[in-house]
Structure formats: structure tokens, C-alpha cells
N, C-alpha and C positions, 0 to 999 in steps of 0.2 A: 129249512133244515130243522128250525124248531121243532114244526109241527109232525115231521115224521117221526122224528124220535122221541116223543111224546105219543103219537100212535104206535110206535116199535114198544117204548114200556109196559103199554095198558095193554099190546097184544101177549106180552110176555106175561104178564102175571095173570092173563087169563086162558095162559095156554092150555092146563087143564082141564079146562072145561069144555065139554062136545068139541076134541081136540080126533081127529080122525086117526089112525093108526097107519104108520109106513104099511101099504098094502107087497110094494116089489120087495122090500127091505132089503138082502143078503145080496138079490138076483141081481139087480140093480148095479151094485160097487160090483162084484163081478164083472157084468158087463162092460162097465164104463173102464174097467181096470182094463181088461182084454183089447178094448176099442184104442185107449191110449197105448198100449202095449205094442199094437200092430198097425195103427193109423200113424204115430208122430218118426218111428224107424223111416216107413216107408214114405211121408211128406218129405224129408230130410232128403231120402234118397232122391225123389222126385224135384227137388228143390234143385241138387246139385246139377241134375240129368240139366234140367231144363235153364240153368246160367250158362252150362258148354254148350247147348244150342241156341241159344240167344246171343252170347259172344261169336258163335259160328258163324249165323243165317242174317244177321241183323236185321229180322224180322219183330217187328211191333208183338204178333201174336204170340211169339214164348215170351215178349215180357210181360205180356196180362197175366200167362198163367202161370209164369216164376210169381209175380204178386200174387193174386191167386192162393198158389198153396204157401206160400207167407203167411198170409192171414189165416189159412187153417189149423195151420202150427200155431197161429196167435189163439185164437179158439180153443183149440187141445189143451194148450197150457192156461189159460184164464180161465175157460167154463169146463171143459170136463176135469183137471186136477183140482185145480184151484174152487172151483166152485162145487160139481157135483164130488168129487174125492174126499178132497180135505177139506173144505166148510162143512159138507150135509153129512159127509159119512163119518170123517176121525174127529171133528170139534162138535159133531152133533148140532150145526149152528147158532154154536155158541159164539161169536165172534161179534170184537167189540163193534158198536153203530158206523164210524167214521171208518172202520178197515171195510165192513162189509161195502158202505156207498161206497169206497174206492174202487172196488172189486168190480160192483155193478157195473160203473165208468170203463172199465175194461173189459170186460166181456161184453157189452155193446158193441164199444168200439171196436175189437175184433168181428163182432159176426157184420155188421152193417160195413166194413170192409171187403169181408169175403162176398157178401151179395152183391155190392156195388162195382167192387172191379169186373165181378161178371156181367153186368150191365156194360161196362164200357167195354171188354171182349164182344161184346153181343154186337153194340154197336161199329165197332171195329171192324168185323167180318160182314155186317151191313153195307157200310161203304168199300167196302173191298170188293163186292158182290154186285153192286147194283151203281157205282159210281168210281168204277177202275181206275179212268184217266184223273180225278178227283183224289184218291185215296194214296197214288205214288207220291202228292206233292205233302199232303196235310198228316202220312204216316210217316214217322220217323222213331229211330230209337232215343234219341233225345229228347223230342216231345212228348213221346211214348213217356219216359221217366219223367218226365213234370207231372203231365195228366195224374199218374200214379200216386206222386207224393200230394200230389192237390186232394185225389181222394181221399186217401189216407188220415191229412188234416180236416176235412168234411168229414168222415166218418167218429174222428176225436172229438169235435165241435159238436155233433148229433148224440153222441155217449154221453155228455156230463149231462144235459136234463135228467138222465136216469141215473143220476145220484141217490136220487129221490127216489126211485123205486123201493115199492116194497117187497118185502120177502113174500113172495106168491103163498109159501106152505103157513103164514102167520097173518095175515093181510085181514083186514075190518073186512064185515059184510051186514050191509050194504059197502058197496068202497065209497071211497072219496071220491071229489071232485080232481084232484091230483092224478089219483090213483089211476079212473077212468080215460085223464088224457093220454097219461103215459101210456097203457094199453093202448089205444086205437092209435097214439101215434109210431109204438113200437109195429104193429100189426099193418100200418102203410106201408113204415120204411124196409120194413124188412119181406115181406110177401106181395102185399096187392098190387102196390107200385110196380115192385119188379117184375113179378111175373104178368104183370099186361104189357108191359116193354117187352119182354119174353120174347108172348105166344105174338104180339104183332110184328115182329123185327121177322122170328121163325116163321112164321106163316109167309112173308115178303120177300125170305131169303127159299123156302121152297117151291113159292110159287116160279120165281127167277130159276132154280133150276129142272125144272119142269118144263118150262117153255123154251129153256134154250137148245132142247133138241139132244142134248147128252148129258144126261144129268149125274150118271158116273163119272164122269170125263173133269167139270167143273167142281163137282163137290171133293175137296179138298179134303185134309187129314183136320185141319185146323175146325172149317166147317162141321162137323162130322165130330168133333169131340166139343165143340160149343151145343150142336144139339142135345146130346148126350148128357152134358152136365146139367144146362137147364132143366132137361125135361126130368132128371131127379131131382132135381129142387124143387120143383112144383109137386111132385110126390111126397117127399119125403117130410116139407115144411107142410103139408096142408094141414096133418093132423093138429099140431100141435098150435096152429095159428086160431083155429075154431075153436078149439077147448078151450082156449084163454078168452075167447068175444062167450064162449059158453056160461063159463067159470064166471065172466063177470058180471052176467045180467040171471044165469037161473041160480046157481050152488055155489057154496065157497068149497074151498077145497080144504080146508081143514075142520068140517063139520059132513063131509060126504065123501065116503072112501071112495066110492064108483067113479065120480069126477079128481080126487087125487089118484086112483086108478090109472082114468084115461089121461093123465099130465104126467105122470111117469113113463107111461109108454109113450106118448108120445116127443117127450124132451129126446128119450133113448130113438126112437126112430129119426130126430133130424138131428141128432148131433151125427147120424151114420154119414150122412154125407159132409163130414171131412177128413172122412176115411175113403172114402169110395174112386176118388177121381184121380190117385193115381193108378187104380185098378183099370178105371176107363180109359186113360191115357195108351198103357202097356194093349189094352184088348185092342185100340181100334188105329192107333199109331205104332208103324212099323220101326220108323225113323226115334221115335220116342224108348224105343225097347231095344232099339240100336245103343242107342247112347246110353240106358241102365247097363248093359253089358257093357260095357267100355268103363264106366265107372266101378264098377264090380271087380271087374277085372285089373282095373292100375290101385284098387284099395287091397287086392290080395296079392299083388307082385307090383307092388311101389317104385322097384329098380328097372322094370322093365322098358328097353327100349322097342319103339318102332323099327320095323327091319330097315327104314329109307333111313330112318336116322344114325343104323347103323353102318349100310352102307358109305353112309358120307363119312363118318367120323374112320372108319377105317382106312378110306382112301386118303382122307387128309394126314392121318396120322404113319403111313407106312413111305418110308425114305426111299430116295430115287431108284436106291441101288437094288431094294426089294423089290420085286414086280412079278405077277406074275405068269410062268413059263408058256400059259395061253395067251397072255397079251404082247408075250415078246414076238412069239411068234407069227403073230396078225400085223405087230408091226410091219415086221421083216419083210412078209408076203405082200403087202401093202407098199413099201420101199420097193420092192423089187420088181413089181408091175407098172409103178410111175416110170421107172429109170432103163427098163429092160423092151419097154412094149416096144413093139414092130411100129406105131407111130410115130418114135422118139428116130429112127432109122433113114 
């Protein structure tokens, strides 16, 4: 802790010097303001959609992706408010040493959350795929909910080494011995690891429905939105995982606009996707854009009953002597063909 903030001072008092110039400046807080704007509404809603099908279906797979977009919401609020909003944009990164490590520790921990539950979605729909009679006994919602919070505390546990992180846009160059691990061990946890779990899980779960003869038939809603999000993940994280193995071994980024350049745009291209999947959700699940409508709808008529629920409460509530004059008369017709038929003769 010493040693960073001893390197934090000596980078601050030589910040002017061959100190690079915000190249996005304006475009940037626009951006991220618009991103937060229409990404955190729309997790929320996604959030709520996917606990009434989870308590519905008692299915494992809406409780990955209720966590899931949990942690994106954790992400929105830690690194784009908190970090690129109000630290870079209205305090100018001005913030004291000990707020800022805390900060780090949580925007970690959020993003290596949201990667990592998708790892255990990934492998979840693996064995759901490839080991059926196996997956009824070891998937459950109760389990489901440990696995989750075990991640969750793995991911907390993974965040504090990056106390220590330094501010990327202020960071020594050459870097540290520190400095360099935290990079490449940020850049496992977060891209290379996952995305080889990924593409081998996804290659193992297409080739399974390819060979079983109907591969529409088998590929499910769930399936079909795990490929979907992976495969923008590996999109959208690559840029910004190279520019930092870039950043650390040719340029710093506060002595080379072109390389603080490509790290603005690229932060801005994978922060999109924790905006993006409940778009993918609505486009390729039917069942999932059922239930945003249902929610939509009891949030703009709150008093609204179900017609069945209406049903009962009327019948329960109307007294003997009220009935009515089509039921009396089914009665009657009914009485009168027990008691009257030529059988009874």
C-alpha cells in the first residue's frame, strides 16, 4: 500500500509533464451518461422479468441470468457512474488514494462476477446438453443459489489484490513489477480463461446439436441466448484486453494520445455489453418478452386483476339467493331430466 501511494504522488506531481491530452473528452461522458441512461432502466426491468420466471419454472437457467444481470447493474453503478462518471469526468480524478483503491476493489469485483457467472451458465447448459440424466440430479434451485453466492465471494476475494491497481491514465512507464502482475492477472481472469471455457464448452454443445439429427428441435431458448452473449463477450472484450498487454510492454498512455485513444474506445466498446443482453434476451426469447409485458403491464395498472381471479372472487362473494337466471335455469333442466326421464318409469 506504501509503495503505490508513493508511486500515486510522484505520478501526480509529474503529471504535467509529456501528460497526453483526453483525446474522447465530451464524447465519452456523453456516451457513458446515455449507456447508464438506457442500460441500468432496462437491467432492472430484466432483473424483475427474470425473478417471476425463476420463481415460475424452477429452473437453474433464470437463476444464472437473474445473477447475471445483477452483476451488470453492479458494473453500471461501480465502473461506469462511479468510475468513468464521477471519478474521470466531475472530480477530474481527483479522489483521495484510499477512496479510489476502494473503488478499484469494486469494480473488479463486479466485472469478474458478471464473467464468471457466465462461465457457470455456460457450464450449466453443458451438462444439460451433453449429460441429461446427470444434470436432473446435480441442478437444482437451491444449489443453483450457493454456487452463485460462492461465486460472488470468489469474485470479492479476486477484486482486493486490485487495491493496488494503478490509475491506467497516471501509471509509471516502464511499470512496476506490481503493476505488470496485476495486468496479466486481470487479463486471465477476466478474457483468456473465459473465453477458452467459452469457445470449448460452445464448440461441444454445437457439435452435440448437430449430430443429434434436429438441431432446431434440441436447441433451446436458454441455449441460444448463452451462445448469443458469449459470443459478444469475445467481441466486445478483445479490444480493450490487447490495448492494455499493448499499453504495457510498447506506450504509456499518458505520454501517447493514439494509445489513450484506442483505451477510450475501447473501455467504451466493453462496457456495451452490460447493456446489450437484455436486448438479446427480448430478440431471441419469446417466453422472456412475455413476461417484460406482464411486468409493464401490472407497473401501469397495479389494481389489475386476472380475469380467473376474478372469476372466483365473484362467485365466492355473491349470496345464495343471487344467482344467476342462466344457472337457475340449467339447474332446473338438469332436475327435471334426472326425476322426469322415461328411465325413472
Amino acid at each position: 500500500m506504501n509503495m503505490s501511494d508513493l508511486l500515486w504522488a510522484s505520478i501526480m506531481n509529474d503529471a504535467d509533464r509529456d501528460k497526453s491530452p483526453c483525446v474522447m473528452g465530451t464524447a465519452a461522458i456523453v456516451y457513458y451518461c446515455i449507456l447508464l441512461g438506457l442500460g441500468l432502466p432496462a437491467n432492472i426491468l430484466a432483473a424483475i422479468s427474470l425473478y417471476r420466471l425463476a420463481a415460475r419454472t424452477q429452473k437453474s437457467s433464470y437463476c444464472y441470468l437473474l445473477a447475471l444481470t445483477a452483476s451488470d447493474i453492479l458494473t453500471q453503478v461501480f465502473v461506469i457512474f462511479a468510475g468513468f462518471i464521477v471519478q474521470a469526468a466531475i472530480l477530474a480524478r481527483e479522489v483521495p488514494g484510499a477512496l479510489a483503491h476502494a473503488i478499484n476493489v469494486l469494480q473488479f469485483t463486479a466485472n469478474h462476477a458478471s464473467i464468471w457467472i457466465t462461465v457457470l451458465l455456460t457450464m450449466d447448459r453443458y451438462v444439460a446438453l451433453c449429460h441429461p440424466l446427470q444434470y436432473r440430479a446435480v441442478s437444482y434451485p437451491e444449489r443453483t443459489w450457493k454456487i452463485i453466492g460462492a461465486m460472488f465471494a470468489i469474485s470479492l476475494a479476486t477484486g482486493i489484490p486490485f487495491y493496488w491497481w494503478l490509475d491506467v491514465w497516471h501509471d509509471v512507464y516502464p511499470p512496476t513489477t506490481i503493476d505488470m502482475v496485476l495486468k496479466w492477472v486481470h487479463c486471465f481472469i477476466i478474457y483468456f480463461i473465459p473465453c477458452s471455457i467459452f469457445l470449448v464448452t460452445n464448440s461441444i454443445i454445437i457439435c452435440k446439436l448437430k449430430h443429434s439429427g434436429e438441431p432446431k428441435r434440441y436447441l433451446s431458448k436458454t441455449t441460444a441466448i448463452l451462445l448469443a452473449i458469449t459470443t459478444v463477450f469475445i467481441v466486445l472484450w478483445a479490444p480493450r484486453t490487447f490495448v492494455i498487454i499493448y499499453h504495457l510492454y510498447k506506450a504509456s498512455v499518458s505520454q501517447n494520445w493514439k494509445v489513450h485513444l484506442a483505451l477510450d474506445v475501447a473501455n467504451m466498446v466493453a462496457m456495451l455489453n452490460t447493456s446489450l443482453n437484455f436486448f438479446l434476451y427480448c430478440f431471441v426469447s419469446k417466453t422472456f418478452w412475455n413476461t417484460v409485458q406482464e411486468v409493464l403491464l401490472s407497473c401501469r395498472f397495479p389494481c389489475t386483476q386476472s380475469p380467473r381471479r376474478n372469476s372466483l372472487s365473484d362467485s365466492a362473494l355473491k349470496p345464495l339467493g343471487v344467482m344467476d337466471s342462466r344457472k337457475v335455469i340449467l339447474i332446473s333442466s338438469d332436475f327435471s331430466e334426472r326425476f322426469h326421464s322415461p328411465k325413472d318409469y
